[in-house]
C-alpha positions as CSV (number, residue, x, y, z in Angstrom):
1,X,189.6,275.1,-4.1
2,X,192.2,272.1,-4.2
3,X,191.6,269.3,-1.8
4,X,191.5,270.1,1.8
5,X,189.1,267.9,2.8
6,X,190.9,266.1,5.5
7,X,190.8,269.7,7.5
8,X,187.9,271.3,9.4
9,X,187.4,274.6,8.5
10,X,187.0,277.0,11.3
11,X,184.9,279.5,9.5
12,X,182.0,279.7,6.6
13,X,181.5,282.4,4.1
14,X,179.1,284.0,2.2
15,X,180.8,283.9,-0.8
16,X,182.3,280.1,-0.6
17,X,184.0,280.5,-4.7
18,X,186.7,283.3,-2.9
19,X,188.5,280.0,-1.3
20,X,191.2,278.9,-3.0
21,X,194.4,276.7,-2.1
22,X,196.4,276.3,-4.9
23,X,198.7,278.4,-6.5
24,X,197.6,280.7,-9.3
25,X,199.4,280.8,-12.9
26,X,198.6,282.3,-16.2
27,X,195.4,282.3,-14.6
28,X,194.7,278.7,-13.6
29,X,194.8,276.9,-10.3
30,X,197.7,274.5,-10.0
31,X,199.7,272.1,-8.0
32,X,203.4,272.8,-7.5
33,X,205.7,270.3,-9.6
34,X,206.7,268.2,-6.5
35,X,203.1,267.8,-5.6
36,X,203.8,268.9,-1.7
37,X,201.9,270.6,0.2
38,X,202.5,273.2,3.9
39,X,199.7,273.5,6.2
40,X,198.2,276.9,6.9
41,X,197.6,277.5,10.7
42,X,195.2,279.5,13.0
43,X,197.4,281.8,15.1
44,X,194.7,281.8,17.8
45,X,194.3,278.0,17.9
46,X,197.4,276.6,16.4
47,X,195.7,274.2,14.6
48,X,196.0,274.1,10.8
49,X,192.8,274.3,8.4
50,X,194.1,274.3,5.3
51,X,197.1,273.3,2.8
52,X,199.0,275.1,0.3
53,X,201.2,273.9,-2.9
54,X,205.4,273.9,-1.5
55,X,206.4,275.7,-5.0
56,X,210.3,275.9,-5.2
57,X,213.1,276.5,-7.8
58,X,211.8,274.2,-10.3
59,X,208.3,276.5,-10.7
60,X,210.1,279.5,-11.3
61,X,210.8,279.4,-15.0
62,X,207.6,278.7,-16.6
63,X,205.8,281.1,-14.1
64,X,207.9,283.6,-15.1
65,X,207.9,283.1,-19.0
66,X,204.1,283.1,-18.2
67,X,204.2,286.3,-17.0
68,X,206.7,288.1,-19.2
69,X,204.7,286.6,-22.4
70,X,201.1,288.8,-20.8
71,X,203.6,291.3,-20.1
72,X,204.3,292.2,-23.5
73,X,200.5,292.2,-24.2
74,X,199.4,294.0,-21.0
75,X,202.1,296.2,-21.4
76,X,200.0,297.8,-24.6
77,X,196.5,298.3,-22.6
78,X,195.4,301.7,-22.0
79,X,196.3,303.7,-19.1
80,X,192.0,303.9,-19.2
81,X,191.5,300.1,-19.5
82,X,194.3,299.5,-16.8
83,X,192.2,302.1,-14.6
84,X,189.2,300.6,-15.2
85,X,190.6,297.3,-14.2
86,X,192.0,298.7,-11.0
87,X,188.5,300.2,-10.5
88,X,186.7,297.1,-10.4
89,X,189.3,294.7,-8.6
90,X,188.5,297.6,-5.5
91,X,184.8,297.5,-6.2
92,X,184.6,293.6,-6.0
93,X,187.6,294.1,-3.0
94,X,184.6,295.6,-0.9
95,X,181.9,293.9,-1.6
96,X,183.7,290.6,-0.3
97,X,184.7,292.8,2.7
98,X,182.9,291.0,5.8
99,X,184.4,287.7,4.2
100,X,188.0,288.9,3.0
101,X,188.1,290.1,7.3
102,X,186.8,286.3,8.4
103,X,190.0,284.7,6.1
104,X,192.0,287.7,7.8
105,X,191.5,286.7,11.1
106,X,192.5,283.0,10.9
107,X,195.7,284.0,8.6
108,X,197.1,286.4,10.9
109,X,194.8,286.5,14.4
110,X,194.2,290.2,14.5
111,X,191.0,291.0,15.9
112,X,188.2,291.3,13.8
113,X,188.1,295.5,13.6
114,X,191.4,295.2,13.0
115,X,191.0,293.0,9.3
116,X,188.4,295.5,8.7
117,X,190.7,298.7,9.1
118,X,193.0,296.7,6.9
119,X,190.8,296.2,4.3
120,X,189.5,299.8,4.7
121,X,193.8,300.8,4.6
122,X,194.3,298.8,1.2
123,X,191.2,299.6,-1.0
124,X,192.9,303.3,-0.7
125,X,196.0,302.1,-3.1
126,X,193.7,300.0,-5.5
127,X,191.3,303.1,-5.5
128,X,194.3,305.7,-5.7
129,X,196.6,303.7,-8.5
130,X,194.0,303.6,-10.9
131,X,194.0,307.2,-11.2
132,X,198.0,307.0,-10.8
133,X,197.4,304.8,-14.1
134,X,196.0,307.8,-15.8
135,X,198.6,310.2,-14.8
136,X,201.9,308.6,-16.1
137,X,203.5,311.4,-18.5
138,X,206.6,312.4,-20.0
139,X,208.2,315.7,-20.7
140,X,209.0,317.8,-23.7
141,X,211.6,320.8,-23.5
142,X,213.9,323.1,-25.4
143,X,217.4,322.3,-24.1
144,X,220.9,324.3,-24.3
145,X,221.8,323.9,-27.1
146,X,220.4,325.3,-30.5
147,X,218.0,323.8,-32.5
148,X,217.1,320.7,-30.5
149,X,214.2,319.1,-28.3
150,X,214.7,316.7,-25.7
151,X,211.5,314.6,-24.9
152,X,210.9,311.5,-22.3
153,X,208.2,308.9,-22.2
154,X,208.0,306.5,-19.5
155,X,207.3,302.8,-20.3
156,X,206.7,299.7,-17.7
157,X,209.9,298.0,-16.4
158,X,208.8,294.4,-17.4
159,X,208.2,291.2,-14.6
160,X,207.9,292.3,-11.3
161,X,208.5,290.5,-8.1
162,X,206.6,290.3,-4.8
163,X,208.2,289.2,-1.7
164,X,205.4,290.4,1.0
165,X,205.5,289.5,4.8
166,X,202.1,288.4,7.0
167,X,201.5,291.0,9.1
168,X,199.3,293.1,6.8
169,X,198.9,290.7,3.5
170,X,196.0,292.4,1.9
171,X,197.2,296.0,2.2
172,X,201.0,294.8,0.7
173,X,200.1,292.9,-2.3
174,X,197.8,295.8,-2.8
175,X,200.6,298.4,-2.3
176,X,203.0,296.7,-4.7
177,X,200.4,295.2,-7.1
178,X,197.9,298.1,-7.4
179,X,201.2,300.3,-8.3
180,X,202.8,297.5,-11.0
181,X,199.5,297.1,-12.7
182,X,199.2,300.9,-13.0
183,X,202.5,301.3,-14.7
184,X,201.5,298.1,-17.0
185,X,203.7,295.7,-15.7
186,X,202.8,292.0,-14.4
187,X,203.6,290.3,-11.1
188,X,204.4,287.4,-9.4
189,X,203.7,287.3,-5.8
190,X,205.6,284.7,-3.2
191,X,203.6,284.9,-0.4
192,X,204.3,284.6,2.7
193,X,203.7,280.5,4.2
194,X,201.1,282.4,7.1
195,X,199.0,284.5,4.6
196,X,198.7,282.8,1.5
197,X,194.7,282.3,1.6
198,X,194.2,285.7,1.4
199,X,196.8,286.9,-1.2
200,X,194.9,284.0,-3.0
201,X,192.0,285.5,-2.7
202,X,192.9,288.6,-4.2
203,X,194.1,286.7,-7.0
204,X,190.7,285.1,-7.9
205,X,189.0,288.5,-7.6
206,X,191.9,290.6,-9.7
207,X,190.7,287.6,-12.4
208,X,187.0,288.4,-11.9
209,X,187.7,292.2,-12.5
210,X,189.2,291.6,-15.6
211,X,193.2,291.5,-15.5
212,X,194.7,289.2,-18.3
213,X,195.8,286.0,-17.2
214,X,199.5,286.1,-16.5
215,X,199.2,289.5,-15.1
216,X,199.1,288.5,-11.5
217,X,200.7,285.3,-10.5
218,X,200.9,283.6,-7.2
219,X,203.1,281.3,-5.8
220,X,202.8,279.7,-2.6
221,X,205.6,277.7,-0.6
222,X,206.8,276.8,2.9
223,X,209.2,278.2,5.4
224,X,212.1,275.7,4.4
225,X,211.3,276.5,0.6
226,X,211.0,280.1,0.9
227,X,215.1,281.4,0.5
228,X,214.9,279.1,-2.9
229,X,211.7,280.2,-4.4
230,X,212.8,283.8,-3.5
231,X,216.3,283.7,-4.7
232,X,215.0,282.1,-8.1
233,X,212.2,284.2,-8.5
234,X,215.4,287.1,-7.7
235,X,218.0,285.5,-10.5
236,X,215.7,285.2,-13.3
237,X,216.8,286.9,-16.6
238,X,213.3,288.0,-17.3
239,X,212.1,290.0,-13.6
240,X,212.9,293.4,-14.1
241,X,212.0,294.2,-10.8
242,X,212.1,293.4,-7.2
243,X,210.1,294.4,-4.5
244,X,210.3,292.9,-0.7
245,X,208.8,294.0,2.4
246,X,210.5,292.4,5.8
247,X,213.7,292.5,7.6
248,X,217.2,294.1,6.9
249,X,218.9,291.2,7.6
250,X,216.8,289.5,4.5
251,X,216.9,292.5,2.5
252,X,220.4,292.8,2.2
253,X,220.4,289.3,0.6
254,X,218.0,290.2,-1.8
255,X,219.6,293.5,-2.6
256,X,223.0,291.7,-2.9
257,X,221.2,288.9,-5.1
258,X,219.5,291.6,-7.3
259,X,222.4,293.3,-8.0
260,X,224.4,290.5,-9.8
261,X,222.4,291.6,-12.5
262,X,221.6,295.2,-12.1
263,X,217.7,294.8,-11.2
264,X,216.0,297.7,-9.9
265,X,214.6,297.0,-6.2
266,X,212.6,298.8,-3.5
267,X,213.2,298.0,-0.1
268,X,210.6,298.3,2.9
269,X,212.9,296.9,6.0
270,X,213.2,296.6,9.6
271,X,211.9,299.5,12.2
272,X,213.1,300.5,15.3
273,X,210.7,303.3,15.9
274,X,210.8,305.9,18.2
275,X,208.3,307.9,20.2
276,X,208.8,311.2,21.9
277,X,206.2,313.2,24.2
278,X,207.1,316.4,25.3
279,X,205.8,317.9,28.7
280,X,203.6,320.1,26.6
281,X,202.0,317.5,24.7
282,X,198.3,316.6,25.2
283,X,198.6,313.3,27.1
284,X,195.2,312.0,25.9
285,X,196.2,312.8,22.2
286,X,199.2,311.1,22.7
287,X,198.0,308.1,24.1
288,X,195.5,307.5,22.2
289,X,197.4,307.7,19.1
290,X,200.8,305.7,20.5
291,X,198.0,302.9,22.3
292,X,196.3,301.9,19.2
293,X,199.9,302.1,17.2
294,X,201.3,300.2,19.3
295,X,198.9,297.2,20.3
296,X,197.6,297.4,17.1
297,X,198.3,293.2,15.2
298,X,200.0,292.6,18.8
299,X,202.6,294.9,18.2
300,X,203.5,293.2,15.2
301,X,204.2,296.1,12.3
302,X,207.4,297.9,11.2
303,X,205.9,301.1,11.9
304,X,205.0,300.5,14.9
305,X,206.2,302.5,18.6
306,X,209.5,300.5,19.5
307,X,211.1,302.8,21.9
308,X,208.9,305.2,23.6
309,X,210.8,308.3,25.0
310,X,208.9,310.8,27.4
311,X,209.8,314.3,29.1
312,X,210.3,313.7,33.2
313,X,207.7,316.3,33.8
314,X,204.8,314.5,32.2
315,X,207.2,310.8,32.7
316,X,204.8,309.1,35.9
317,X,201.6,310.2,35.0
318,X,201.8,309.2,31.1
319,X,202.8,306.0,32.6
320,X,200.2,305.4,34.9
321,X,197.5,306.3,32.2
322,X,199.1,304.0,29.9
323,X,198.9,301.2,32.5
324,X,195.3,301.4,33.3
325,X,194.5,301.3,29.4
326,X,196.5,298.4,29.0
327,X,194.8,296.6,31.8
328,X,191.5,297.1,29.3
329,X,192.7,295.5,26.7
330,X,190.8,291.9,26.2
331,X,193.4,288.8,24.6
332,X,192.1,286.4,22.9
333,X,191.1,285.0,19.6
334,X,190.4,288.0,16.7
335,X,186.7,286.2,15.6
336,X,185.5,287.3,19.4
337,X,183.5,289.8,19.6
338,X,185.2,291.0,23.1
339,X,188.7,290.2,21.4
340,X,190.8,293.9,21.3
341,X,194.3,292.1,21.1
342,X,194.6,288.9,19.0
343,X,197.9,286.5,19.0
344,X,201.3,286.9,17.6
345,X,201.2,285.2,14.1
346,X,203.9,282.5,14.4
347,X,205.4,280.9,17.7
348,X,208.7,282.4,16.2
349,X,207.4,285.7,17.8
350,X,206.9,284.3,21.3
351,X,210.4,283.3,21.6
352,X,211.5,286.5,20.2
353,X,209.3,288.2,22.3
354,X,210.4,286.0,26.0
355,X,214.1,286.3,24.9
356,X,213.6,290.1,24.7
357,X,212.4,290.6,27.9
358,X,214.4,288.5,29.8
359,X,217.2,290.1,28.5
360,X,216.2,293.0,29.8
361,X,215.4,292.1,33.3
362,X,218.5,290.8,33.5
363,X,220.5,293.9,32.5
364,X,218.2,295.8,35.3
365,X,214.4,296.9,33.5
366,X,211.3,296.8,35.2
367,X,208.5,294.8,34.1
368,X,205.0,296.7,35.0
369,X,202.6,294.5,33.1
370,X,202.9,291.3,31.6
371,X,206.0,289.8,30.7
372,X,205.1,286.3,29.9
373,X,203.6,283.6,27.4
374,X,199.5,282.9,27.7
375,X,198.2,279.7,27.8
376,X,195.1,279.7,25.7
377,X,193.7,277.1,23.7
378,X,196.9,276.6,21.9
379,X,197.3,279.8,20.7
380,X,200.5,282.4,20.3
381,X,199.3,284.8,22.9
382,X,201.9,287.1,24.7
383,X,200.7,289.6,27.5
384,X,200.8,293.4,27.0
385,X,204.1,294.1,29.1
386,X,204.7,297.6,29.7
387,X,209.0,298.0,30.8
388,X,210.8,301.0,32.1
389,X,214.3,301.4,33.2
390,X,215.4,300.3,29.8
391,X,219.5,300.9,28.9
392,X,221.5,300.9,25.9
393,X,222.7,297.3,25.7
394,X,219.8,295.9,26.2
395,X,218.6,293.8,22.6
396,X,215.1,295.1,23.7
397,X,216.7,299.2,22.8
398,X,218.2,297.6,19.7
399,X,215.8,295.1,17.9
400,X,212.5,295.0,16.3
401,X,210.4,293.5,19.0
402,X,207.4,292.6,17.1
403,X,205.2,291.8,20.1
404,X,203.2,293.6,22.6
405,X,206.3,295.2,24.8
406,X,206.7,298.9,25.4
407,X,209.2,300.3,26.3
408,X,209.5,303.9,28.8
409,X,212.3,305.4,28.7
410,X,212.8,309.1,30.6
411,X,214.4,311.8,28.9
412,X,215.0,315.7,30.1
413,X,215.7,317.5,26.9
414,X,215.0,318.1,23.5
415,X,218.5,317.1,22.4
416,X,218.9,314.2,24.4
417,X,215.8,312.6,22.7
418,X,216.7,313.5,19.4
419,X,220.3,312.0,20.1
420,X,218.8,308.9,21.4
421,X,215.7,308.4,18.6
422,X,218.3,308.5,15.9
423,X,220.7,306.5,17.8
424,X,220.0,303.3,15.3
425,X,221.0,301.7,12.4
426,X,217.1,302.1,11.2
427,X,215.1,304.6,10.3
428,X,211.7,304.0,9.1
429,X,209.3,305.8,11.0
430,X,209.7,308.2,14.2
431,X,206.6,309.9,16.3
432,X,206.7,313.1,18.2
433,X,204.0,314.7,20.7
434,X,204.1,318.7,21.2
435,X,202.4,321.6,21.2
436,X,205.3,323.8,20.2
437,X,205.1,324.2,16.1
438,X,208.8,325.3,16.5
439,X,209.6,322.4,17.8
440,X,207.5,320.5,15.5
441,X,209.5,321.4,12.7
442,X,212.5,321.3,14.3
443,X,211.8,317.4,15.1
444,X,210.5,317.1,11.4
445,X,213.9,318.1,10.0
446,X,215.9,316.3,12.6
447,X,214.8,312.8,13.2
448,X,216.7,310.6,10.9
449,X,213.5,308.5,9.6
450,X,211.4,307.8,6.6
451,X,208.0,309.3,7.8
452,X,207.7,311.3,10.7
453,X,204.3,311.4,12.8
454,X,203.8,315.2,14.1
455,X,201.7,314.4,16.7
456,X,199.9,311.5,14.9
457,X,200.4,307.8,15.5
458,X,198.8,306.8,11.9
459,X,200.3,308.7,8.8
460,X,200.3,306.0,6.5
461,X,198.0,306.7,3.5
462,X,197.7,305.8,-0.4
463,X,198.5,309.8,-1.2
464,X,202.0,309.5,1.0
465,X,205.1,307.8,-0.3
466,X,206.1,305.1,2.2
467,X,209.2,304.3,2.9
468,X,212.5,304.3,5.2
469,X,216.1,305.6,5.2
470,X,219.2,304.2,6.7
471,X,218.7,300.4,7.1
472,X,215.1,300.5,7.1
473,X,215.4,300.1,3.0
474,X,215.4,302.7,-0.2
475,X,212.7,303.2,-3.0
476,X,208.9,304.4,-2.0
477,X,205.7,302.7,-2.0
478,X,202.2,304.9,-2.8
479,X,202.5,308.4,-2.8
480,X,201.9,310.7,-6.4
481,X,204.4,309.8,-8.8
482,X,207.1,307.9,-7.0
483,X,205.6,304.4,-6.5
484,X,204.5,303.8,-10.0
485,X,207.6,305.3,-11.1
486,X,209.0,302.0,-9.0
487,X,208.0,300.3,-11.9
488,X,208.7,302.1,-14.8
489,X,212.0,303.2,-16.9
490,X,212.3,306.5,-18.7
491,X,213.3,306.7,-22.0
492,X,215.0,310.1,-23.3
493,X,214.6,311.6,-27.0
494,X,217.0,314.2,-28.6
495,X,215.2,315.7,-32.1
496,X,217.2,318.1,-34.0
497,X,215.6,320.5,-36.2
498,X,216.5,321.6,-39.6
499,X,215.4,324.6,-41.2
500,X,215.1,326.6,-37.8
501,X,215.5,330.4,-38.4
């Protein structure tokens, strides 16, 4: 680990050689060229305990060279070696499990059950793209015409970038890496300035399972330095490929960066997802599924519930219910034992988070529960607030709140909910609760969203493609086929035969 001496660490692990604070290139641990350093900050203190190089334009070229030069080695592995590789980056993955949850915790405050379902979450890609890695194939046929045969093989793009948000660090780098490394290409990963210990991490123990050095990169920098690094790592003549995770607003510079020269880019954007519970729904299904997706990091996913929409009949009661679970939940810091809701992750999510509802008190909702900022040991805590009588032009119906606010709003009929759940400009993820399969599929066909959860609050998995529609983003992440094929071109052959009777 680089020196960060001057800072007390809040934490000790069993494995002390998984710490690491500097950036990692062509496999070595190195300073950025300006020498500066950001400071890496305890969500539930707000004190920092670490530092981190400030990389920037000027770091961009040789890491990139670096990694297109064990590209064109790497490239030439085995689909079996590349497996194999994968295999043991997830074995060693979980047997640093209990530590990889500590560094978790202090990264992005989520409660301590909550880095271990992470963990639990992201070992599925590792564990499912190295049999992806075995499975890449290309086609032979007979076409039209007479005497011909058309043939493809798929080969790996080249560079790929990795612009990953905070809110579940391990389970996106392993998303996007597990799926680049399958298809044979390299990476280089910015980051994001809360979470870069543990993408680090991952980096020292994709090294000890054997990757080539130059076949995952990280580069670290601060919030000021981040646009620069990302447009850089973007404009390159050697990245081939461009995957980012975060908001729409951000996504449509980097797709509008990306496409000055034509690079292929997937696109996991902004949420503003909808919930609807029919009178016929089982309540205690519902809410138990909608509870945990919604409080789940403090609120603070893209999948998560946004807008909860439920039938009159069953409108007072589900609320009530949902009230007296919320008043369970115990705030505080995710390395308590007691601890069921951590912090936000950045203070950037309080202000979001008071704006939002004040907003909306002014324009007429009614806060239940909660509402305001908690004052605890210098931590980003936010209460679990639980608003009804929420309207159109409130920002609250429009935004991504990333917090712990929920939203009730009443609806009568089928068609009204529909008409309000897709009345957004996003469409990543949508949630329905009934026991009528006729309206199940009905609401599967008609909800204008990526994934749809049919009476489920938690349908992300390795073996399903993620990803949105609308302004939540294009291209899909895990799933059979389509994620590797994120990384890969295909190449077509025509033979002509001679001689053919």
């Amino acid at each position: 680990m680089g020196s960060a001496g001057k800072y007390e660490r809040p934490f000790k692990l069993s494995n002390p050689d998984l710490l690491h604070n500097l950036s990692f290139l062509n496999g070595e641990w190195v300073k950025s060229k300006s020498g500066k350093t950001f400071e890496v900050i305890d969500p539930g203190t707000g004190r920092p305990w670490t530092e981190c190089p400030i990389n920037d334009a000027s770091d961009v070229d040789a890491t990139v060279k670096g990694a297109h030069e064990a590209f064109e080695k790497y490239r030439k592995i085995s689909p079996r070696a590349r497996a194999q590789m994968l295999y043991k980056w997830d074995s060693l993955i979980k047997e640093n499990r209990e530590d990889l949850a500590t560094i978790l915790v202090y990264e992005t405050g989520k409660p301590r059950a909550e880095a271990y379902g992470e963990i639990d979450y992201a070992t599925g890609f590792t564990w499912w793209f190295a049999g992806e890695a075995e499975r890449i194939q290309g086609t032979v046929f007979t076409p039209a015409l007479p005497d011909r045969r058309v043939f493809t093989i798929k080969q790996p793009i080249g560079v790929a970038v990795a612009l990953v948000p905070w809110n579940f660090p391990i389970a996106m780098i392993l998303r996007k890496a597990g799926a680049a490394l399958a298809a044979g290409c390299t990476m280089i990963v910015k980051p994001s300035p809360e979470t870069p210990i543990t993408i680090l991490t991952l980096a020292y123990l994709a090294d000890q399972a054997g990757f080539p050095k130059g076949a995952l990169n990280i580069l670290t920098t601060d919030l000021d330095k981040t646009p620069e690094l990302s447009e850089a790592l973007c404009r390159h003549d050697l990245v081939k490929k461009v995957s980012f995770t975060g908001s729409t607003r951000v996504g449509k510079l980097i797709a509008r960066i990306c496409a000055d020269n034509l690079k292929k880019v997937t696109l996991e954007l902004g949420g503003n997802c909808p919930v609807l519970i029919f009178d016929d729904a089982n309540m205690d299904q519902a809410l138990g599924q909608i509870f945990a997706l919604k409080y789940r990091h403090a609120g603070q996913a893209c999948i998560t519930a946004n807008r909860i929409y439920v039938q009159s009949g069953i409108f007072d009661t589900f609320l009530e219910k949902w009230k007296a679970e919320t008043k369970k939940l115990v705030v505080g810091h995710g390395s308590e034992k007691t601890t069921t809701m951590g912090p936000v992750t950045t203070p950037r999510g309080i202000e979001k988070a008071l704006a939002l509802v004040e907003d909306a008190k002014a324009k007429g909702a009614t806060v239940h529960m909660g509402g305001n900022k908690i004052s605890n040991n210098g931590g980003y805590f936010f209460e679990p607030t639980v608003m009804t009588d929420i309207k159109p032009n409130m920002d609250i119906a429009s935004e991504e709140i990333f917090a712990p606010v929920c939203t009730f709003i009443r609806f009568e009929t089928e068609d009204e909910a529909v008409k309000a759940s897709n009345d957004t400009s996003m469409g990543l993820a949508s949630y329905c609760f009934t026991k009528n399969a006729d309206r199940l599929w009905r609401l599967f066909e008609n909800l204008e969203a990526g994934m749809i959860g049919l009476n489920t609050g938690n349908s992300s998995a390795a073996e399903s493609p993620f990803g949105g529609i609308k302004q939540s983003g294009y291209g899909k992440e895990s799933g059979k086929d389509v994620a590797v094929a994120e990384y890969m071109i295909t190449k077509t052959g025509t033979f002509t035969l001679e001689g053919q009777s």
